[in-house]
C-alpha positions as a LaTeX table, in Angstrom:
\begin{tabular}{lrrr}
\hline
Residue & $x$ (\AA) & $y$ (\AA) & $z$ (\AA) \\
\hline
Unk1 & 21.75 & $-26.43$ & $-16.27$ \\
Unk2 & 18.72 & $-25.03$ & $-13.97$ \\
Unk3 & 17.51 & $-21.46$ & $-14.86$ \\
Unk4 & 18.23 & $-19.56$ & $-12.01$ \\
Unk5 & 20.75 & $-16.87$ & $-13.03$ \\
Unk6 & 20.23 & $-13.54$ & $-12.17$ \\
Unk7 & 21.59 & $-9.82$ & $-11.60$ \\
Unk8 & 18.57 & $-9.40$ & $-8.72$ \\
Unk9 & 19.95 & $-12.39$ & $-6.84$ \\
Unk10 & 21.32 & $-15.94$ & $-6.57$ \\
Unk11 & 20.57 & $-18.72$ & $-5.08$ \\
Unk12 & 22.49 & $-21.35$ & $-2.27$ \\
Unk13 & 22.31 & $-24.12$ & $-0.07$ \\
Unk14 & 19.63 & $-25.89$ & $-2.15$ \\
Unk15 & 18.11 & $-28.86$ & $-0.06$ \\
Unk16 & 15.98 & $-31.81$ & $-1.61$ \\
Unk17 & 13.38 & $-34.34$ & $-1.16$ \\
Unk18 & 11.04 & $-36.46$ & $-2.61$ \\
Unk19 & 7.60 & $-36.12$ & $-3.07$ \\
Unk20 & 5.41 & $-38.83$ & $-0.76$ \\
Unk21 & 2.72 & $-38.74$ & $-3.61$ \\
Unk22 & 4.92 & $-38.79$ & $-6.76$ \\
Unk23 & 8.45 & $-40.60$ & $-6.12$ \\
Unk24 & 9.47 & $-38.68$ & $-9.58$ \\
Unk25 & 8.59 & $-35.49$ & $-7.72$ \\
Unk26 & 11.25 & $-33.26$ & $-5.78$ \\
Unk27 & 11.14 & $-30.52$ & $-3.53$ \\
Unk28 & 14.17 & $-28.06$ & $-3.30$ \\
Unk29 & 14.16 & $-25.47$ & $-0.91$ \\
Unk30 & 16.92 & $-23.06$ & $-1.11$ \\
Unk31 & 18.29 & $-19.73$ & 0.42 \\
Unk32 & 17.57 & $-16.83$ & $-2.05$ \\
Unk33 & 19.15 & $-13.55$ & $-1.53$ \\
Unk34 & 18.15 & $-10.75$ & $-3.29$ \\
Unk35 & 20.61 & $-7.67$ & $-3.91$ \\
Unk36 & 18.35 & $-5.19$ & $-2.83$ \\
Unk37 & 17.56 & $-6.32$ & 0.80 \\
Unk38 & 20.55 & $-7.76$ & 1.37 \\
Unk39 & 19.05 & $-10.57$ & 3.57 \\
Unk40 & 17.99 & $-14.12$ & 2.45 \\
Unk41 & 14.89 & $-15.85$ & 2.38 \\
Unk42 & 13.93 & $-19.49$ & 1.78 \\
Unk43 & 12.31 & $-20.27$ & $-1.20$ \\
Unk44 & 11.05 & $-23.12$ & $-2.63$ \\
Unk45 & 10.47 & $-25.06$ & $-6.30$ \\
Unk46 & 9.46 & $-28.73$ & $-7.93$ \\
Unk47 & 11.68 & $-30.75$ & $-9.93$ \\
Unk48 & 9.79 & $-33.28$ & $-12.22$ \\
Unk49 & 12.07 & $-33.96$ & $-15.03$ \\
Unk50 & 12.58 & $-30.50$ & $-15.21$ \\
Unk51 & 11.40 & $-27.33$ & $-13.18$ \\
Unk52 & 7.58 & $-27.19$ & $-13.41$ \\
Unk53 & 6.72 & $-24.65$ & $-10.78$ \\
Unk54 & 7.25 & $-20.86$ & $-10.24$ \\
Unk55 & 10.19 & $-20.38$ & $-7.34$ \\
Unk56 & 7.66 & $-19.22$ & $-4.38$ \\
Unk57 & 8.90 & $-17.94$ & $-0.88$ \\
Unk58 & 8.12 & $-19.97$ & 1.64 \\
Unk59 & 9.79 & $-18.29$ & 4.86 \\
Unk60 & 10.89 & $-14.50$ & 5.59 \\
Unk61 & 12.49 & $-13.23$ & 9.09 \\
Unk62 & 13.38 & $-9.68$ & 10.12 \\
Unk63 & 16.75 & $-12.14$ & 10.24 \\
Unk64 & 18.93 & $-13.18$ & 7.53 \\
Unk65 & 17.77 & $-16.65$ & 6.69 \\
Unk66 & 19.37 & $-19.94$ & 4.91 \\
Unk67 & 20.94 & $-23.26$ & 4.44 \\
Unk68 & 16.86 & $-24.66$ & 5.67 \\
Unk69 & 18.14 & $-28.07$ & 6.77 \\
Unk70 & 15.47 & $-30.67$ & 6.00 \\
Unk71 & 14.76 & $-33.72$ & 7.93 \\
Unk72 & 12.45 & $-36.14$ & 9.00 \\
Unk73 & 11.34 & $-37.18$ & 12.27 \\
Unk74 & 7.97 & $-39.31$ & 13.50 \\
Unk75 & 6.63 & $-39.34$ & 9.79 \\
Unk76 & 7.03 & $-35.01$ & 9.69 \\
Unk77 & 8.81 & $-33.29$ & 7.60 \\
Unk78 & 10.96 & $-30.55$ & 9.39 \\
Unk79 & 13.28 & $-27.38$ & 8.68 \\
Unk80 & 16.23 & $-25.83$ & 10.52 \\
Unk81 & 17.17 & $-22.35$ & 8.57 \\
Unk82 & 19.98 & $-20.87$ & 9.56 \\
Unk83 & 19.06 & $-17.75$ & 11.36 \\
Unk84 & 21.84 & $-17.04$ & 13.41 \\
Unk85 & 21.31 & $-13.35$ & 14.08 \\
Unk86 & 18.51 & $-14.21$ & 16.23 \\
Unk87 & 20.65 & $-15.82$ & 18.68 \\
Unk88 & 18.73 & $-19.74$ & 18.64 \\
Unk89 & 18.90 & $-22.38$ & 16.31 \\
Unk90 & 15.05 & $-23.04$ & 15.39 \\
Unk91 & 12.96 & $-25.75$ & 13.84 \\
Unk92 & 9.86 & $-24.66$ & 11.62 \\
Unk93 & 6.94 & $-27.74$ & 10.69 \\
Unk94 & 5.06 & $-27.42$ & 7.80 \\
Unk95 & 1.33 & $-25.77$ & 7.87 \\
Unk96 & 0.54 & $-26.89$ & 4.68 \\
Unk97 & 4.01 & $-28.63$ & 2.69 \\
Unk98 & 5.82 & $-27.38$ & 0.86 \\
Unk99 & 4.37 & $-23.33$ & 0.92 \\
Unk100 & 3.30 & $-22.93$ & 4.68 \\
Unk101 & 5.79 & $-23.01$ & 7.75 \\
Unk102 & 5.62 & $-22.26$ & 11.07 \\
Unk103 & 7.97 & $-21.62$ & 13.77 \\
Unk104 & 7.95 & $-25.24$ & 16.32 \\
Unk105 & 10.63 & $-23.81$ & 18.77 \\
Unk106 & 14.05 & $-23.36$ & 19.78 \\
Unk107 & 16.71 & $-26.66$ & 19.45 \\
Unk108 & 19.75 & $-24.09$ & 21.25 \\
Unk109 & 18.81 & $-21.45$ & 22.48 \\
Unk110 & 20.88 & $-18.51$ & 23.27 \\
Unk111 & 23.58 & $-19.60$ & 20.63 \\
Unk112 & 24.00 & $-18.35$ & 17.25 \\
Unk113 & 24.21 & $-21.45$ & 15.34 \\
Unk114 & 25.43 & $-21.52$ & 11.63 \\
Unk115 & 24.11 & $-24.03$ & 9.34 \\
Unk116 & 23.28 & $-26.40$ & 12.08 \\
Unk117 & 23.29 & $-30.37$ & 10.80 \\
Unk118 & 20.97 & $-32.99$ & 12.98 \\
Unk119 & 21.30 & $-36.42$ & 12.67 \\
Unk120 & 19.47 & $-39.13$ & 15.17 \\
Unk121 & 21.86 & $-42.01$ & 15.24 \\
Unk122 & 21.49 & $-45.03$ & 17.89 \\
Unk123 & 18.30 & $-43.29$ & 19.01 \\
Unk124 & 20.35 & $-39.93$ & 20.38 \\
Unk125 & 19.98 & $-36.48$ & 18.65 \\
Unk126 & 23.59 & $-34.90$ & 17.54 \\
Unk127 & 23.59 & $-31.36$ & 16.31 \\
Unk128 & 26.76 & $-30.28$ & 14.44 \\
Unk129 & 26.95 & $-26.41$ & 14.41 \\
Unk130 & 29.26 & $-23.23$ & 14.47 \\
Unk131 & 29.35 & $-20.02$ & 15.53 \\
Unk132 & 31.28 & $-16.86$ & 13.90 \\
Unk133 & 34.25 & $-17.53$ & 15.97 \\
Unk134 & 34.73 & $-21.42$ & 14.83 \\
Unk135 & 33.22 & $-24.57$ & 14.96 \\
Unk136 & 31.37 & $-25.90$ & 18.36 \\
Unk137 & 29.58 & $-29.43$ & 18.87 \\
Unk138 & 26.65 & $-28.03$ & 20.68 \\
Unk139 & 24.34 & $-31.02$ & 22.11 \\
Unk140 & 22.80 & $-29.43$ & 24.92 \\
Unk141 & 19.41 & $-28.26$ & 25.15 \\
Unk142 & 17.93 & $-29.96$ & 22.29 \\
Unk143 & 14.11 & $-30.57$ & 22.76 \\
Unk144 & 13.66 & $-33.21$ & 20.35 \\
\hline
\end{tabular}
């Protein structure tokens, strides 16, 4: 069992992958929300057989952030956190992977997408979404 209970906060929507350098190497990045803000943050931490690394923020928002979607595209590493009180469903690239991310753009904007899914199958982008009122297939305005 991982060491990550705590009365300050918990932890959720933990997403992996491997390490290009080390294929016994994993990167999990993870909401984390803390009690005393009341708003989550994505965090990140290895996995080598065990946990070897300190769990170290790697994105904050004025926004409530999670569920930071990882996937690949062109040989880059990308993120989609949920964010959904900003209104867009965003994709950050990596500065300097894992720690360092920077905002790349809007995929939707003017929708507040929940835990937005993208998949590239048959060389089309499909994004698989909801809002607070129910589930939506949104595929419009994607700038992949």
């Amino acid at each position: 069992m991982a060491p990550l209970t705590n009365k300050k906060r918990f932890f959720a929507d933990p997403f992996v992958c491997s390490d290009e350098n080390d294929p016994a190497k994993f990167h999990i990045f993870c909401e984390t929300y803390p009690f005393s803000s009341s708003k989550g943050i994505i965090e990140h931490l290895t996995w080598n057989g065990g946990f070897d690394s300190k769990v170290e923020k790697v994105l904050e928002n004025r926004v409530h952030l999670s569920y930071p979607y990882i996937f690949e595209e062109g040989g880059r590493r990308l993120m989609i956190p949920e964010k959904y009180q900003s209104g867009r469903v965003d994709f950050y690239e990596p500065e300097e992977f894992p720690l360092l991310w920077k905002r790349g753009g809007a995929l939707i904007s003017h929708f507040s997408g929940i835990d937005s899914t993208l998949i590239k199958h048959n060389g089309m982008y499909w994004i698989f979404t909801s809002d607070r009122k129910g589930l939506y297939f949104k595929a419009e305005d994607i700038l992949c």
